[in-house]
PDBQT receptor file of N, H, CA, C and O in Angstrom, charges set to zero:
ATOM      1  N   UNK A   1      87.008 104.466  34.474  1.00  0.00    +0.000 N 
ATOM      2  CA  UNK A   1      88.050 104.562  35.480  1.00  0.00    +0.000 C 
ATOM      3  C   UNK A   1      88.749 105.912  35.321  1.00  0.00    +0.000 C 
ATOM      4  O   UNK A   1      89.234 106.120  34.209  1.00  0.00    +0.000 OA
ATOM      5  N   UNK A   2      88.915 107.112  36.493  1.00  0.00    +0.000 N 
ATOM      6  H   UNK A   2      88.520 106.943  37.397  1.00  0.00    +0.000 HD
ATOM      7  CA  UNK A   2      89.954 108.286  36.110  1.00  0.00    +0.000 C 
ATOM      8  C   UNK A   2      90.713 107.799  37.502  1.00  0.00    +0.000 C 
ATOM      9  O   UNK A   2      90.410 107.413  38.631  1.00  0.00    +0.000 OA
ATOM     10  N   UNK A   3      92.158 108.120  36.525  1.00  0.00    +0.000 N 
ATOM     11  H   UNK A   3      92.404 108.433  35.608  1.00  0.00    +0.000 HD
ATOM     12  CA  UNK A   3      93.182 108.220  37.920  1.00  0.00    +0.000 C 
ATOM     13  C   UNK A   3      93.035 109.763  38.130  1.00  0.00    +0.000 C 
ATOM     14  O   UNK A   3      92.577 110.639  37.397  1.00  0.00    +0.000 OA
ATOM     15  N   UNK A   4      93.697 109.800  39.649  1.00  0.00    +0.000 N 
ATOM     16  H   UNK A   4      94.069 109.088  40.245  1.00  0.00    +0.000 HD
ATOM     17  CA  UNK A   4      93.720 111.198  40.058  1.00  0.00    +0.000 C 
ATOM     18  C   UNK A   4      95.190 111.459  40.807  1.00  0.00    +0.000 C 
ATOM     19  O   UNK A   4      95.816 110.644  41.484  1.00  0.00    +0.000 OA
ATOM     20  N   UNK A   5      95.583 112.924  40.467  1.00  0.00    +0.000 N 
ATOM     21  H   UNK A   5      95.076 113.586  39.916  1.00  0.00    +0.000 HD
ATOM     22  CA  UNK A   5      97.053 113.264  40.547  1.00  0.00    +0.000 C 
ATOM     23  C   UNK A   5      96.988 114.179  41.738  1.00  0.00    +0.000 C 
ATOM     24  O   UNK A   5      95.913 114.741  41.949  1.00  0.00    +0.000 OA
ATOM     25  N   UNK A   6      97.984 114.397  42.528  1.00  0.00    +0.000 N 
ATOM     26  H   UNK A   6      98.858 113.941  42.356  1.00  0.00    +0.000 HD
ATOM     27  CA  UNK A   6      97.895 115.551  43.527  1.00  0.00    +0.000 C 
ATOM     28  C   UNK A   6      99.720 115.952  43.440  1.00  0.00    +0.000 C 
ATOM     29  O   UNK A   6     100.736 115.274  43.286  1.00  0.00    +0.000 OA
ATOM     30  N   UNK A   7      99.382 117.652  43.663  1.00  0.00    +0.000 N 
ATOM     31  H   UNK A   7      98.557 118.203  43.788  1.00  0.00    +0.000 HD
ATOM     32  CA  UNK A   7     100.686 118.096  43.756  1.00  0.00    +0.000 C 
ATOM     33  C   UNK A   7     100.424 119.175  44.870  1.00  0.00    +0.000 C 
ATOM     34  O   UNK A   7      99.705 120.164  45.013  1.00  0.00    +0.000 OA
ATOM     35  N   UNK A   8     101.265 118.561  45.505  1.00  0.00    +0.000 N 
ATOM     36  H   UNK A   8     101.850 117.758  45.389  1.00  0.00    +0.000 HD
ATOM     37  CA  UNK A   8     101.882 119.357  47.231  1.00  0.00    +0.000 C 
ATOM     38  C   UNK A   8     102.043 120.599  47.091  1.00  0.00    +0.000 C 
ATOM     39  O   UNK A   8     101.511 121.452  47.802  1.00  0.00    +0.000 OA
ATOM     40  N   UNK A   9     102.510 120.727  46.513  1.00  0.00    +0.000 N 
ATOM     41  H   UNK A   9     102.942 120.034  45.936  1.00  0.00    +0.000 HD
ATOM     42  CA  UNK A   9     103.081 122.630  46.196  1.00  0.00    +0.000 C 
ATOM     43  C   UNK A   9     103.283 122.776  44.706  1.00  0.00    +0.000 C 
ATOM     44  O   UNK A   9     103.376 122.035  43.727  1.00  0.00    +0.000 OA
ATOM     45  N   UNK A  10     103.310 124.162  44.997  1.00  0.00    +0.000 N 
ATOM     46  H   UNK A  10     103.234 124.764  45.792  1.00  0.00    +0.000 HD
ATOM     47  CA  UNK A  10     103.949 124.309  43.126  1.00  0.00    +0.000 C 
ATOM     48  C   UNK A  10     105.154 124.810  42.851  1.00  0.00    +0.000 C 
ATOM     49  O   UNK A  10     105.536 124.876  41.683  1.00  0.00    +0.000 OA
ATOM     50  N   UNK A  11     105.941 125.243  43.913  1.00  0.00    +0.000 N 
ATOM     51  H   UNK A  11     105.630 125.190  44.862  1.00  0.00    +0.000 HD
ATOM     52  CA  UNK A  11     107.141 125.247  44.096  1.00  0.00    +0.000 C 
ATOM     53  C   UNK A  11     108.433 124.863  44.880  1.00  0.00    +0.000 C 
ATOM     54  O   UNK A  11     107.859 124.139  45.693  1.00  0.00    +0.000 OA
ATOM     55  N   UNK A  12     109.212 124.825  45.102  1.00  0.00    +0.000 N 
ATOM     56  H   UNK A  12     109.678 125.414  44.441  1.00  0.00    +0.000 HD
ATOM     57  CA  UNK A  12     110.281 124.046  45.952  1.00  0.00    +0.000 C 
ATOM     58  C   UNK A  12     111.564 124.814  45.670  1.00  0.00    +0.000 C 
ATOM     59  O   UNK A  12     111.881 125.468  44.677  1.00  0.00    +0.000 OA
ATOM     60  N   UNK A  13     112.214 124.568  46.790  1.00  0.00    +0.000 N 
ATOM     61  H   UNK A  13     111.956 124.036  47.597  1.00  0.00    +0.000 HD
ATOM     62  CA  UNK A  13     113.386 125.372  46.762  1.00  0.00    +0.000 C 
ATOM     63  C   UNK A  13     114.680 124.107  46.241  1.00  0.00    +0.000 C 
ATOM     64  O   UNK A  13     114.671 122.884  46.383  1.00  0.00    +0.000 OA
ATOM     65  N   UNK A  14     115.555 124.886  45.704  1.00  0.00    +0.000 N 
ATOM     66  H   UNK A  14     115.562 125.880  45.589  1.00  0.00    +0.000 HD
ATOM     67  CA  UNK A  14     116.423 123.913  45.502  1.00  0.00    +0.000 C 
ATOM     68  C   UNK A  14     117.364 122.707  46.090  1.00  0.00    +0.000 C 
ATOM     69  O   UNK A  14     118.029 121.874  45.475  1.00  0.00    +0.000 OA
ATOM     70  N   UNK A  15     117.173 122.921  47.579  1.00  0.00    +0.000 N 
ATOM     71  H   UNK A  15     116.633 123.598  48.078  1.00  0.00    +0.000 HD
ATOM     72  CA  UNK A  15     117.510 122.140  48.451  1.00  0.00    +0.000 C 
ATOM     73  C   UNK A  15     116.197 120.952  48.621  1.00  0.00    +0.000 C 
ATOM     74  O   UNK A  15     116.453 119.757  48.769  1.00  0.00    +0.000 OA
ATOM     75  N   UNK A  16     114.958 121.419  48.578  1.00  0.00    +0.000 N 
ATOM     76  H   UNK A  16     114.749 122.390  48.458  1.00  0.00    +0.000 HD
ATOM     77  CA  UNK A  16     114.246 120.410  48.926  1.00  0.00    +0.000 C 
ATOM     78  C   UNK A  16     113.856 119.844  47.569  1.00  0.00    +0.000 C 
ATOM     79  O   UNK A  16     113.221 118.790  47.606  1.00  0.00    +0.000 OA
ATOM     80  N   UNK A  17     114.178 120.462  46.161  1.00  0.00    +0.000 N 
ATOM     81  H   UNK A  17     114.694 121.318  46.131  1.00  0.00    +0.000 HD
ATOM     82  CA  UNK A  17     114.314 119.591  44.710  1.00  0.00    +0.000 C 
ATOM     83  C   UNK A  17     115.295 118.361  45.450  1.00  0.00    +0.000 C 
ATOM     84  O   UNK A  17     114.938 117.274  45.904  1.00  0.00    +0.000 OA
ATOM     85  N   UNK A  18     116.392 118.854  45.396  1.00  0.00    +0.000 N 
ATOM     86  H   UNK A  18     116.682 119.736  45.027  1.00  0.00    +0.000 HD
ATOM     87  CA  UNK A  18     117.509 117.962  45.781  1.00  0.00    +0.000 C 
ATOM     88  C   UNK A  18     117.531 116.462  46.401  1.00  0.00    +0.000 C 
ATOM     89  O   UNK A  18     117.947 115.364  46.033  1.00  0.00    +0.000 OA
ATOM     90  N   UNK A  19     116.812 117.034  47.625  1.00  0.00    +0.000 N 
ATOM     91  H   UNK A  19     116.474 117.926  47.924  1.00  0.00    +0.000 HD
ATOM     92  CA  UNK A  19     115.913 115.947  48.809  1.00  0.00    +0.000 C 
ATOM     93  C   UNK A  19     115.490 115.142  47.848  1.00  0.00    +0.000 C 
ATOM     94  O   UNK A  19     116.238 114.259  47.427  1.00  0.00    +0.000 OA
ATOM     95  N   UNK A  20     114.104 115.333  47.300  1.00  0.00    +0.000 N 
ATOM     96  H   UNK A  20     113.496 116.050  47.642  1.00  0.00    +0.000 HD
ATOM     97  CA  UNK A  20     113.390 114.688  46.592  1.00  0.00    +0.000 C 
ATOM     98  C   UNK A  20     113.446 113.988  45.838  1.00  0.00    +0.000 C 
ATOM     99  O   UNK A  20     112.617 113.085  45.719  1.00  0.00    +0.000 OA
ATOM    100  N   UNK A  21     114.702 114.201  44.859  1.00  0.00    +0.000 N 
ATOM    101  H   UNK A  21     115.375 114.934  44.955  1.00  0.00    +0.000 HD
ATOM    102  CA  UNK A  21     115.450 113.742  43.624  1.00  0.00    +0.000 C 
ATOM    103  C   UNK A  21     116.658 113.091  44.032  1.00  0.00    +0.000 C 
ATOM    104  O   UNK A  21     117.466 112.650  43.215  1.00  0.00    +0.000 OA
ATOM    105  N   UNK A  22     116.821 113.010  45.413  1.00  0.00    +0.000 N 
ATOM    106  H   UNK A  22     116.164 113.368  46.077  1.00  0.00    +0.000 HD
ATOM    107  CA  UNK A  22     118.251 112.389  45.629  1.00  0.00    +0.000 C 
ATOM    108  C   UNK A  22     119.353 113.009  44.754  1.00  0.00    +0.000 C 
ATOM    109  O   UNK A  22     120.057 112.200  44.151  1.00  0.00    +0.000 OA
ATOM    110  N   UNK A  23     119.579 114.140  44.613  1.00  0.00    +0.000 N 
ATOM    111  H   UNK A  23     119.007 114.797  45.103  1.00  0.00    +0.000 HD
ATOM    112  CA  UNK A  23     120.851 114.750  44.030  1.00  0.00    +0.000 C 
ATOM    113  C   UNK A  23     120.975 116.172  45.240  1.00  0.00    +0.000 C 
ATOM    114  O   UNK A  23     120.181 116.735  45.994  1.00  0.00    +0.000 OA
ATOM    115  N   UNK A  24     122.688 116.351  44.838  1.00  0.00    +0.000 N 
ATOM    116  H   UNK A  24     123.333 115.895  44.225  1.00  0.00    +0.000 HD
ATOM    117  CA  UNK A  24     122.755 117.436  45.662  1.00  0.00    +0.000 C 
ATOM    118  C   UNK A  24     122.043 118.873  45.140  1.00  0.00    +0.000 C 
ATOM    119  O   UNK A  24     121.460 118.970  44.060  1.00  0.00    +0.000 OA
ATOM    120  N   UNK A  25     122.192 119.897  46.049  1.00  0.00    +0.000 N 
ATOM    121  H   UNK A  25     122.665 119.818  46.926  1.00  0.00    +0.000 HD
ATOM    122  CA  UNK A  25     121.749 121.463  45.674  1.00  0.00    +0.000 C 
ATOM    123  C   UNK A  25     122.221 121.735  44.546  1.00  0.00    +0.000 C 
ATOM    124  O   UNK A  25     121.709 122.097  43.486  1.00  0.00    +0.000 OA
ATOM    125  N   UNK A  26     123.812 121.410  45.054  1.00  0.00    +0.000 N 
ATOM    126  H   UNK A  26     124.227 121.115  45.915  1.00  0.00    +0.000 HD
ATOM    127  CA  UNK A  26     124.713 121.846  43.746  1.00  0.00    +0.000 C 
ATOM    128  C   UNK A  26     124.287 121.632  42.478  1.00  0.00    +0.000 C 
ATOM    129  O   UNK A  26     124.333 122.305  41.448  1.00  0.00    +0.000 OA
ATOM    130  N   UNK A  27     123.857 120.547  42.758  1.00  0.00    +0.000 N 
ATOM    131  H   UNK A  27     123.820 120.000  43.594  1.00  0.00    +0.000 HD
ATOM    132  CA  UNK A  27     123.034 119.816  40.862  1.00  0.00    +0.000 C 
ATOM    133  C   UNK A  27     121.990 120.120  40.608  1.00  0.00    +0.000 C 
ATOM    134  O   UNK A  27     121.607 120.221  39.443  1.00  0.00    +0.000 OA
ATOM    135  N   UNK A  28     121.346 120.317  41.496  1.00  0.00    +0.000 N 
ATOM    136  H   UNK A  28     121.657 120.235  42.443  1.00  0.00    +0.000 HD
ATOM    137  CA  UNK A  28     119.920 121.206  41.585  1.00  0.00    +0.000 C 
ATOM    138  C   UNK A  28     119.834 122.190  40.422  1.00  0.00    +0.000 C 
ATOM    139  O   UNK A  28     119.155 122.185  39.395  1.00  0.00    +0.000 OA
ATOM    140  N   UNK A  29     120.916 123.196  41.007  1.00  0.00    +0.000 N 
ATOM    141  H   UNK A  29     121.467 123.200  41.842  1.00  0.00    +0.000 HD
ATOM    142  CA  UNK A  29     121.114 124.326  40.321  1.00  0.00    +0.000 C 
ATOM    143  C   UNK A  29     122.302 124.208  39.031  1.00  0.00    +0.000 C 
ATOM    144  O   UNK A  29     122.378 125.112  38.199  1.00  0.00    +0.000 OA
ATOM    145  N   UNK A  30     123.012 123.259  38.984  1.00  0.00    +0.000 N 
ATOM    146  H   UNK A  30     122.951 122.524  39.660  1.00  0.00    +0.000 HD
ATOM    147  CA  UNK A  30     123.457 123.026  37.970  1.00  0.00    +0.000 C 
ATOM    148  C   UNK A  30     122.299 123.266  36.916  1.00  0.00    +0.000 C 
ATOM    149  O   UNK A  30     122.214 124.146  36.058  1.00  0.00    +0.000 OA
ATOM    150  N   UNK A  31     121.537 122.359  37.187  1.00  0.00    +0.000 N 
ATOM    151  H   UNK A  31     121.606 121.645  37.883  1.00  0.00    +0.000 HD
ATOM    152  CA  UNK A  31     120.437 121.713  36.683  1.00  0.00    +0.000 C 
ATOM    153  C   UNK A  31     119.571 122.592  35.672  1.00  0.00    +0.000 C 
ATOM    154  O   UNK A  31     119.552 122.630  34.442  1.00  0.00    +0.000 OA
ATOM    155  N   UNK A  32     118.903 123.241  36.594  1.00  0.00    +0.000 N 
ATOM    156  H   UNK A  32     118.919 123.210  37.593  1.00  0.00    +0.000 HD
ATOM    157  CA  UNK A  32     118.244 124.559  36.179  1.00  0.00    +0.000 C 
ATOM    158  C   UNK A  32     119.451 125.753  35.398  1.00  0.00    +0.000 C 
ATOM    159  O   UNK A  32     119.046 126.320  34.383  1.00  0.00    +0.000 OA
ATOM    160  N   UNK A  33     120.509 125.999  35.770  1.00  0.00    +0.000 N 
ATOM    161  H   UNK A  33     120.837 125.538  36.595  1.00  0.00    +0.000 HD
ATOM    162  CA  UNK A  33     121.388 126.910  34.778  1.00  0.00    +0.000 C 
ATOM    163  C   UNK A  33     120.919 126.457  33.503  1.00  0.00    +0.000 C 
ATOM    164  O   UNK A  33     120.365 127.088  32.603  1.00  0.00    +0.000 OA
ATOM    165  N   UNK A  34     121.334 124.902  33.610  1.00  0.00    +0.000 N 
ATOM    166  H   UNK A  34     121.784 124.389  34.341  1.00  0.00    +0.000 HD
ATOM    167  CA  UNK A  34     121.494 124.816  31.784  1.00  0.00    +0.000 C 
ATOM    168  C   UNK A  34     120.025 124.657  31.180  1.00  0.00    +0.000 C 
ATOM    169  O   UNK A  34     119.812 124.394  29.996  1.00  0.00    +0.000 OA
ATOM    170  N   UNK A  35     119.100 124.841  32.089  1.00  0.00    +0.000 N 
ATOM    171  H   UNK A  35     119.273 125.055  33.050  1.00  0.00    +0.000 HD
ATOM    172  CA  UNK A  35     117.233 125.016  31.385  1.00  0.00    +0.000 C 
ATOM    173  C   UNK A  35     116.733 123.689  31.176  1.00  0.00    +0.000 C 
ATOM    174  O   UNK A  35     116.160 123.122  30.246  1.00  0.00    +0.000 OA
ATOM    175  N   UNK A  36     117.198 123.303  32.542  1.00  0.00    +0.000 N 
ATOM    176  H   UNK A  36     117.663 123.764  33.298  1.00  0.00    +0.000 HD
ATOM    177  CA  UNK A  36     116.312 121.605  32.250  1.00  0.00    +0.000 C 
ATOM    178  C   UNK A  36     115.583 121.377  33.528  1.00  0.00    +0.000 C 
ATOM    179  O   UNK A  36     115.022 120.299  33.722  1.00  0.00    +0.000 OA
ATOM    180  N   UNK A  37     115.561 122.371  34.445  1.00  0.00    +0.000 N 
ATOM    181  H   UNK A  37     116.017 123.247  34.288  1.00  0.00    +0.000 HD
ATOM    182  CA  UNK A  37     114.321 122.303  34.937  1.00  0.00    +0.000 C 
ATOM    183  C   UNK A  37     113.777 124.237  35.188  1.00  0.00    +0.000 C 
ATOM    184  O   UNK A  37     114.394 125.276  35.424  1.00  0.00    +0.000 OA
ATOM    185  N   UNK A  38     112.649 123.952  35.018  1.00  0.00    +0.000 N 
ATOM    186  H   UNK A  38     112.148 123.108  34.827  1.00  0.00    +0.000 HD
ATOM    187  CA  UNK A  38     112.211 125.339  34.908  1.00  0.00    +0.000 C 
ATOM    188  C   UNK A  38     112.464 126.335  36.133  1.00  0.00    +0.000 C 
ATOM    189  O   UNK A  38     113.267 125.739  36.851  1.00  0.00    +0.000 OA
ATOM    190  N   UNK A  39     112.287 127.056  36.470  1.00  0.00    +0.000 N 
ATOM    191  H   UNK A  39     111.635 127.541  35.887  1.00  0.00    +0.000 HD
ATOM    192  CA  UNK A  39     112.157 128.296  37.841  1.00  0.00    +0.000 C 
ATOM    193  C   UNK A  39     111.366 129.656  37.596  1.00  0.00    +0.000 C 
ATOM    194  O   UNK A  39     111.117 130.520  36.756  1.00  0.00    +0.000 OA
ATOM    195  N   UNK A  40     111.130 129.227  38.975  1.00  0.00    +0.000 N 
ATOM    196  H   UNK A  40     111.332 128.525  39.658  1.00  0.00    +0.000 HD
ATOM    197  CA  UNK A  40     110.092 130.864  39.315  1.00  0.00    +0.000 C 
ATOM    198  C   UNK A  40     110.634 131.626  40.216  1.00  0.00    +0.000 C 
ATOM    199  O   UNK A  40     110.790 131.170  41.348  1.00  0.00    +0.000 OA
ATOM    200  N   UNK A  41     111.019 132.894  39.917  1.00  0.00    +0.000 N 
ATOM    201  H   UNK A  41     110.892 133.265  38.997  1.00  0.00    +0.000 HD
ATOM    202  CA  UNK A  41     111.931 133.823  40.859  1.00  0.00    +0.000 C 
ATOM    203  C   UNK A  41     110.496 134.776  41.020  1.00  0.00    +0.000 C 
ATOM    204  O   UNK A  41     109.624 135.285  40.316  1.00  0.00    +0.000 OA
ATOM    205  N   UNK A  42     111.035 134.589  42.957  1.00  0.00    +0.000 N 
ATOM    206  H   UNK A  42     111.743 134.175  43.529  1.00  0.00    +0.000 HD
ATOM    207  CA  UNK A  42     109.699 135.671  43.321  1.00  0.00    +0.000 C 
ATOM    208  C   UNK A  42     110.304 136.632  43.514  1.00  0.00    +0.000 C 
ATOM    209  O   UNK A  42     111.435 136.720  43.993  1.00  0.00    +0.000 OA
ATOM    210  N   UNK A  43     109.435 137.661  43.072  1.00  0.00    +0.000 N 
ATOM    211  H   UNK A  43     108.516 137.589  42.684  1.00  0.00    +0.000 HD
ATOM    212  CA  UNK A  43     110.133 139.482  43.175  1.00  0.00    +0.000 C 
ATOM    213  C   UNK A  43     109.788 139.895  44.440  1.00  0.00    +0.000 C 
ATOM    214  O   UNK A  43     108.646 139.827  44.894  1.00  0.00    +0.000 OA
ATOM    215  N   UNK A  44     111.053 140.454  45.197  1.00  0.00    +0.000 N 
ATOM    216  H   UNK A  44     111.981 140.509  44.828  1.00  0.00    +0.000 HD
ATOM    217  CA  UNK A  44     110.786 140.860  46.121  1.00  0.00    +0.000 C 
ATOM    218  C   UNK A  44     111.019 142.715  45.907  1.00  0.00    +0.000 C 
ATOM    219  O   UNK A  44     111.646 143.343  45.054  1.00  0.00    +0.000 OA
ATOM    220  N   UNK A  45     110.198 143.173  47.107  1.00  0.00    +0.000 N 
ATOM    221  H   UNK A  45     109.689 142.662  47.800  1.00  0.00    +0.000 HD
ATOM    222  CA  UNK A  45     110.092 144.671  46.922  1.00  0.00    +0.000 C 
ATOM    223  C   UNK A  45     111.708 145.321  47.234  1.00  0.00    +0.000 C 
ATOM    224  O   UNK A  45     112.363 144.947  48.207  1.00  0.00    +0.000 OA
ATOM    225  N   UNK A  46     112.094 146.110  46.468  1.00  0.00    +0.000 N 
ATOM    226  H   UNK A  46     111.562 146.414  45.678  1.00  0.00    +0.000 HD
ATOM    227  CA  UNK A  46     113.385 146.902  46.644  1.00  0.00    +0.000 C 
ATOM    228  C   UNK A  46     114.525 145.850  46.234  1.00  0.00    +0.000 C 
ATOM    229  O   UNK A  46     115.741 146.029  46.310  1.00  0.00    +0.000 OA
ATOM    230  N   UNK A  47     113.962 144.905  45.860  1.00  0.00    +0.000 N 
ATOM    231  H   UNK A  47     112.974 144.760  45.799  1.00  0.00    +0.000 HD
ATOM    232  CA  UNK A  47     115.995 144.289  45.591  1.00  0.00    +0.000 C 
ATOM    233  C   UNK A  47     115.326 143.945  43.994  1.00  0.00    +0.000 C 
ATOM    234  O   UNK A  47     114.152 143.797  43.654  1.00  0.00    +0.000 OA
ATOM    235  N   UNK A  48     116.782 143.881  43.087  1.00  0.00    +0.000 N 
ATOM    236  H   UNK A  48     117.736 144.001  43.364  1.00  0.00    +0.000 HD
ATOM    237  CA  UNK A  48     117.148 143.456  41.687  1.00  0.00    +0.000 C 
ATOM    238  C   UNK A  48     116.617 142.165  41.562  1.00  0.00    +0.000 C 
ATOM    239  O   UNK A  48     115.783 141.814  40.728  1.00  0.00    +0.000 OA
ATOM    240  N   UNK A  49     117.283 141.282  42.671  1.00  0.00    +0.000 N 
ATOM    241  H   UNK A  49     117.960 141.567  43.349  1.00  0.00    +0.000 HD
ATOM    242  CA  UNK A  49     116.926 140.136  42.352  1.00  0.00    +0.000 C 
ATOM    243  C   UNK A  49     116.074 139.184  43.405  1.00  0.00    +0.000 C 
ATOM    244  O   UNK A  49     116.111 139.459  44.604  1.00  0.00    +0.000 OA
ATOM    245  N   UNK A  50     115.333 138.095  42.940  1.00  0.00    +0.000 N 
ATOM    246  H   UNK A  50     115.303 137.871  41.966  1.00  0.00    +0.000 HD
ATOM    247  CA  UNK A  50     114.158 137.308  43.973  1.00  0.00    +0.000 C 
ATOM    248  C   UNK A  50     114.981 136.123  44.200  1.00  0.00    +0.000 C 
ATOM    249  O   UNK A  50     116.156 135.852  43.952  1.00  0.00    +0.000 OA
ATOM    250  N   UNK A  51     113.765 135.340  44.883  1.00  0.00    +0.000 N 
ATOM    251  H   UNK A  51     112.810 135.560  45.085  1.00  0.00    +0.000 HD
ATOM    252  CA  UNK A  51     114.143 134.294  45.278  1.00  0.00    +0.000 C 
ATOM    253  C   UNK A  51     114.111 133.339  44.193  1.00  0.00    +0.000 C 
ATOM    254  O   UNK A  51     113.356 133.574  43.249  1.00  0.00    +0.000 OA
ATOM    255  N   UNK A  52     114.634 132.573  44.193  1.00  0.00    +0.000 N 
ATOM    256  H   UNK A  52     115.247 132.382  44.959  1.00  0.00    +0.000 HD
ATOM    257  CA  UNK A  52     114.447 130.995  42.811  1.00  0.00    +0.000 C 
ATOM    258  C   UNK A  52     114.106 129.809  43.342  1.00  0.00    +0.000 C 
ATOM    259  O   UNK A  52     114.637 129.131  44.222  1.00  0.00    +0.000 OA
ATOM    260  N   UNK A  53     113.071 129.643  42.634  1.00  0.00    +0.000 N 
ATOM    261  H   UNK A  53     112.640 130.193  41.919  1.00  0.00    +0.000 HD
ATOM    262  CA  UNK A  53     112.721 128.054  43.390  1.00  0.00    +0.000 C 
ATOM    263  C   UNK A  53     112.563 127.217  41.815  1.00  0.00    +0.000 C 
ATOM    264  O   UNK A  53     112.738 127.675  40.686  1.00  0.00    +0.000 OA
ATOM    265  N   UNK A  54     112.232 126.065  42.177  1.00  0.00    +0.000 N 
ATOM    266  H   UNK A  54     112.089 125.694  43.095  1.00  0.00    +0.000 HD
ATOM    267  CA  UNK A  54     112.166 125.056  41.060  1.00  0.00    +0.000 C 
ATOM    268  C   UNK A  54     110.569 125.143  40.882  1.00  0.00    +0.000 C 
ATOM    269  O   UNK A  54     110.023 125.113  41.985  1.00  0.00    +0.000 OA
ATOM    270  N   UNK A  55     109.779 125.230  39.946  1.00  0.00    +0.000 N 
ATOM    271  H   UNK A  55     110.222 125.254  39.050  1.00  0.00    +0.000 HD
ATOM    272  CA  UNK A  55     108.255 125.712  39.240  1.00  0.00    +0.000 C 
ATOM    273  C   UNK A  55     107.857 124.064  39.046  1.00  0.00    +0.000 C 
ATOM    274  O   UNK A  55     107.808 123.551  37.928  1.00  0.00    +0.000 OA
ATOM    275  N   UNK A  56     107.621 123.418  40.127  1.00  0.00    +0.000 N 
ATOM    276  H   UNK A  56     107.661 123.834  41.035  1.00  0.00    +0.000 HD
ATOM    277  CA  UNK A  56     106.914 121.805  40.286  1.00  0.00    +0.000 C 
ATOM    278  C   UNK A  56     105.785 121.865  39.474  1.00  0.00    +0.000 C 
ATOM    279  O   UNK A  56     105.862 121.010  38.592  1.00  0.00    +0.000 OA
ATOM    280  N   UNK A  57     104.832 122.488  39.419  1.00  0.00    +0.000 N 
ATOM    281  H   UNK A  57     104.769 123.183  40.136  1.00  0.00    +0.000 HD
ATOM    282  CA  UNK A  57     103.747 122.966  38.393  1.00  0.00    +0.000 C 
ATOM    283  C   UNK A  57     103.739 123.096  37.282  1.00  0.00    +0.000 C 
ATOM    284  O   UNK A  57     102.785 122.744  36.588  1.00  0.00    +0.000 OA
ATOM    285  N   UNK A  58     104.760 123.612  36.843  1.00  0.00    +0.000 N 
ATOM    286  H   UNK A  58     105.535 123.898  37.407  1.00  0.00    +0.000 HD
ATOM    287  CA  UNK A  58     105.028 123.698  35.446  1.00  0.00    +0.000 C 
ATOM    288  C   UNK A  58     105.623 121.941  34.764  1.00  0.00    +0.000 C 
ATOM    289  O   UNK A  58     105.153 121.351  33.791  1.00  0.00    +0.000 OA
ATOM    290  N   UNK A  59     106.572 121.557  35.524  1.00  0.00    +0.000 N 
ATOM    291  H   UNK A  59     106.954 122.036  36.314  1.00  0.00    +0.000 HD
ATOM    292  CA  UNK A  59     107.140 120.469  35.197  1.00  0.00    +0.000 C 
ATOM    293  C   UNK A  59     105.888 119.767  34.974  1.00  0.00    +0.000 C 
ATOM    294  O   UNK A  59     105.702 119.515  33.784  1.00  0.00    +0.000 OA
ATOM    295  N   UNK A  60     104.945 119.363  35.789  1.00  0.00    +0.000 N 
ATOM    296  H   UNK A  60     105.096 119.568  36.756  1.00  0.00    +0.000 HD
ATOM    297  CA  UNK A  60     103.751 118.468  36.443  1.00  0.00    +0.000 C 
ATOM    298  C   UNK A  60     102.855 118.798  35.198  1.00  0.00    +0.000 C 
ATOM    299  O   UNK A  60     102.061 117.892  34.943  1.00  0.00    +0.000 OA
ATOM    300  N   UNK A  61     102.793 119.946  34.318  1.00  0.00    +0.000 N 
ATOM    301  H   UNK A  61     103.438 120.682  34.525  1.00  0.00    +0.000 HD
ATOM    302  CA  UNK A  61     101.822 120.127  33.438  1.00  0.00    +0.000 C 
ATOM    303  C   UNK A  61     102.404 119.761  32.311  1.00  0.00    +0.000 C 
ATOM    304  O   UNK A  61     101.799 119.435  31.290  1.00  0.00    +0.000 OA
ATOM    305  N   UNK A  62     104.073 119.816  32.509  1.00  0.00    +0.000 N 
ATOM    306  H   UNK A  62     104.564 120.081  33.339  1.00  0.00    +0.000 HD
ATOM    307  CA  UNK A  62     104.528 119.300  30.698  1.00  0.00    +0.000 C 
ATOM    308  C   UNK A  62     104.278 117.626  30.395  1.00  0.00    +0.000 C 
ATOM    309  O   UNK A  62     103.977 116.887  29.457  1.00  0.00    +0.000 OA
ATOM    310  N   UNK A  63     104.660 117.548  32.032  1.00  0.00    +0.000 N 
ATOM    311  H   UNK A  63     104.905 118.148  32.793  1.00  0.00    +0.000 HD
ATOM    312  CA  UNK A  63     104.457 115.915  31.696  1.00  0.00    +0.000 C 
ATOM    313  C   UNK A  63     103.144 115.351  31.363  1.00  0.00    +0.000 C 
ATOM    314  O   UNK A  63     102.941 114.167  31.095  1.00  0.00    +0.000 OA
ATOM    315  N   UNK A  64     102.293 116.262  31.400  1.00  0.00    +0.000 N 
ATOM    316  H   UNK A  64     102.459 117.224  31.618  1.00  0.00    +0.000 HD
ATOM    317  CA  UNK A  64     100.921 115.553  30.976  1.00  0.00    +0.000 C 
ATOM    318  C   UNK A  64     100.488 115.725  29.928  1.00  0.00    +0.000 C 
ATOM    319  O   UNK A  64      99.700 114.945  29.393  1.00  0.00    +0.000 OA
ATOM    320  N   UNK A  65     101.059 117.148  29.237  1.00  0.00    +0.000 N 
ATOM    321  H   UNK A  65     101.699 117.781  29.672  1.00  0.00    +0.000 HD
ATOM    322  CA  UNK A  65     101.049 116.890  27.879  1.00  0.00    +0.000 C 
ATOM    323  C   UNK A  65     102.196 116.578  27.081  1.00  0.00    +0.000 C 
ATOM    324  O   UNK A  65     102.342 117.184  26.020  1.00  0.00    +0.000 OA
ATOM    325  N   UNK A  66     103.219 115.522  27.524  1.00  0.00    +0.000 N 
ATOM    326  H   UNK A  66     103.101 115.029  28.386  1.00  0.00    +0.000 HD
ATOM    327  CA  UNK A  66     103.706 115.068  26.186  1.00  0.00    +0.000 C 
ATOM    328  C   UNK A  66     103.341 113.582  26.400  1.00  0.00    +0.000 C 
ATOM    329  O   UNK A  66     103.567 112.757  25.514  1.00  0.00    +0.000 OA
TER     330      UNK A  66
């Protein structure tokens, strides 16, 4: 017997974490400040700073190995 897993995307913005998780943005990003859920900031050309989304992929791979 193998089960089989599927993941939609590998990233999400913090509003649609939120959605998903039934918590607000605000906590979203609470969330991630204090490093409890991971993020991937995409670099954009000419600015300091990117966009931040929540790294669904990464989460999705820790949970399979612990």
């Amino acid at each position: 017997m193998s089960i089989g897993f599927h993941l939609d995307v590998p990233y999400v913005t913090f509003a649609e974490y939120g959605r998903r998780m039934r918590i607000t943005e605000a906590a979203a990003r609470q969330q991630a400040e204090k490093g409890l859920l991971p993020v991937y900031e995409q670099k954009l050309p000419g600015k300091e700073q990117g966009r931040k989304y929540i790294n669904l992929a990464l989460m999705f791979k820790q949970a399979l190995e612990a």
